[in-house]
C-alpha positions as CSV (number, residue, x, y, z in Angstrom):
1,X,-23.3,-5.3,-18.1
2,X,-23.5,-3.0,-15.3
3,X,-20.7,-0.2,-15.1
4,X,-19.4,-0.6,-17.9
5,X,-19.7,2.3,-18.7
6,X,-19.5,6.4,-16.6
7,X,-19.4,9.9,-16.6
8,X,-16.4,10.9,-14.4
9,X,-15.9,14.7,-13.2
10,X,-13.5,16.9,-12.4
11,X,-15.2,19.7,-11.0
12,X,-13.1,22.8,-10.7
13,X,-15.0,26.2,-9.1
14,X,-13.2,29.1,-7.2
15,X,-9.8,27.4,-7.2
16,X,-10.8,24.7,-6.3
17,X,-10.6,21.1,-7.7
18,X,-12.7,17.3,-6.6
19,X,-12.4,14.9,-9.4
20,X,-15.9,12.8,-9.1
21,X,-14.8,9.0,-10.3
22,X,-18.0,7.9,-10.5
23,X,-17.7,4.3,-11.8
24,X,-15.0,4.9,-14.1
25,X,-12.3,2.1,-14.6
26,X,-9.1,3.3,-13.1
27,X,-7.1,2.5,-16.3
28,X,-10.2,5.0,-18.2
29,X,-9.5,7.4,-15.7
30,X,-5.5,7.2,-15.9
31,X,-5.4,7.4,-19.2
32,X,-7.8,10.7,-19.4
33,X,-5.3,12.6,-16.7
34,X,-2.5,11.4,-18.9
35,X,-4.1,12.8,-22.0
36,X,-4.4,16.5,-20.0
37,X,-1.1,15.9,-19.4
38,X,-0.7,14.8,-16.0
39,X,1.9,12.4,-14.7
40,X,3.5,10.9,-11.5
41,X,6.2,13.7,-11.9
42,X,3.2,16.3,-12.6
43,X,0.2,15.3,-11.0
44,X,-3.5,16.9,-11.0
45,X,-3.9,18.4,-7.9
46,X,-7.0,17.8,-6.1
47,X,-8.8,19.1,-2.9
48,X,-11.0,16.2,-2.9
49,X,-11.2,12.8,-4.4
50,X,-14.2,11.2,-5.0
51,X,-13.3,7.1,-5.2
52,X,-14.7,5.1,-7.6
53,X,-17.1,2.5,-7.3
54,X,-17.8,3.2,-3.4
55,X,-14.1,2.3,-3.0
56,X,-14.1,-1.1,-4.5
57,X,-11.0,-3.0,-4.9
58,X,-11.0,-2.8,-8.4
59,X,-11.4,1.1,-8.7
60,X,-8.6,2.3,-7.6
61,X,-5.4,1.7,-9.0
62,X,-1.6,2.8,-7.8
63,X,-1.1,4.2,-11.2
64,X,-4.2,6.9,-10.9
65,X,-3.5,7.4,-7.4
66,X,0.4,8.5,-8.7
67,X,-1.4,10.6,-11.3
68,X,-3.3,12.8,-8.2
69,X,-1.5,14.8,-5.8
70,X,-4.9,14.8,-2.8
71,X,-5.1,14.3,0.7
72,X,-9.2,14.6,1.0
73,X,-10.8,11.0,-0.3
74,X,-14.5,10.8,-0.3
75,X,-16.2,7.4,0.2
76,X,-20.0,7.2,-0.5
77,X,-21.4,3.7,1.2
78,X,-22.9,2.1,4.1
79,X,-21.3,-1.0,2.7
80,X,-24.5,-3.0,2.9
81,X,-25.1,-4.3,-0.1
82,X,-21.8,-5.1,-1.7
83,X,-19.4,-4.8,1.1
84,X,-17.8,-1.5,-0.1
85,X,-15.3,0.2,0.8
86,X,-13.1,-2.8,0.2
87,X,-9.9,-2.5,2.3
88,X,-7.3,-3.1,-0.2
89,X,-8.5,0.3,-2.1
90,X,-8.0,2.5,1.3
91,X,-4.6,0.5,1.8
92,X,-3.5,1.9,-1.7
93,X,-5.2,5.4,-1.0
94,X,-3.3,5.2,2.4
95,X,0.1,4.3,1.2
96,X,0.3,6.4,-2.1
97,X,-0.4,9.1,0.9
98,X,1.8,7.8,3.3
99,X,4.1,11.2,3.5
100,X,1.3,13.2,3.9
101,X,-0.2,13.4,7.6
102,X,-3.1,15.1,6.3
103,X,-4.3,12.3,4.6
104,X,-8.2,11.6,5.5
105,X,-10.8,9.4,4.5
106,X,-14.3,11.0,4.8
107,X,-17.2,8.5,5.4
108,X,-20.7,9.5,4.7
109,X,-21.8,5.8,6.9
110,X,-20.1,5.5,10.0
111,X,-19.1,1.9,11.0
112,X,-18.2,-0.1,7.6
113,X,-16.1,-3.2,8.0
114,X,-13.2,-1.4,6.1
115,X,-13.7,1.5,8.1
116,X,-13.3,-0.6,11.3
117,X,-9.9,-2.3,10.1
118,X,-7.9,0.9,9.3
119,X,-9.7,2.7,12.9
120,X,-6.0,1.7,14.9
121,X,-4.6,4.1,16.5
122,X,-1.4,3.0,16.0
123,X,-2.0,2.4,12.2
124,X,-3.2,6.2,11.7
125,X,-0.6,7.4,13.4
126,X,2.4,5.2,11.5
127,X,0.8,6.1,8.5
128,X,-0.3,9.3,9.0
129,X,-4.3,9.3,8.3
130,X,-7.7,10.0,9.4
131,X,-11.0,8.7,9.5
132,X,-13.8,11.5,9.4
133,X,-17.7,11.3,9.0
134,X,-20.0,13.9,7.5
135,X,-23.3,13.7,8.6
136,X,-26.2,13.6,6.4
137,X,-26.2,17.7,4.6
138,X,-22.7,18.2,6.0
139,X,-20.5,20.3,3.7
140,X,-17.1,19.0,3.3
141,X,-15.0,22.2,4.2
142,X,-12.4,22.4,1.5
């Protein structure tokens, strides 16, 4: 069966922490931060956040989300294929973030469906997000 099994990563260099989801079930991944010891009341802090599975619905849970403390949330899709990012896993990435202004999405494909829902105005600025592209070889600037 496809993904059913992945290596996730958290990479941690000069301070600085990105957990890599890969394709790792959010229940998989939950339960690994758990084991290090992380909790909603202690959470992993991250400077980036790699979602799994191109941000499908299934990928991202509120429980991992309330297991990270991160305001930087790579998605890696054009969303041609399968339709990823799916909006309900930004709507959970936005709302576990919603006290955080500094919240922002980066795209590597500009113009995904999801992408185009959450693009209000009036949306990122109730909620208190962004939506930013990196361009093909663009370093994200942690």
């Amino acid at each position: 069966m496809a993904n059913h099994s992945s290596i996730a990563l958290l990479f941690e260099y000069a301070g600085r922490r990105v957990l890599l989801a890969a394709d790792a079930y959010p229940s998989v991944l939950a339960e690994g931060l758990k084991a290090m010891g992380y909790s909603a009341r202690r959470p992993l802090k991250l400077d980036a956040f790699k979602l799994a599975h191109h941000g499908s619905r299934g990928s991202t849970s509120g429980e991992l989300l309330n297991l990270v403390d991160c305001n930087r949330y790579l998605i890696s899709t054009s969303g041609a294929r399968f339709d990823h990012p799916d909006k309900e896993c930004l709507a959970r990435v936005i709302w576990a973030n919603r006290c955080d202004p500094d919240t922002t999405l980066y795209f590597n494909y500009p113009g995904t469906d999801a992408e185009k829902a959450l693009d209000v105005e009036s949306d990122r600025r109730r909620y208190g997000y962004r939506i930013e592209h990196l361009e093909q070889g663009e370093p994200l600037r942690l």
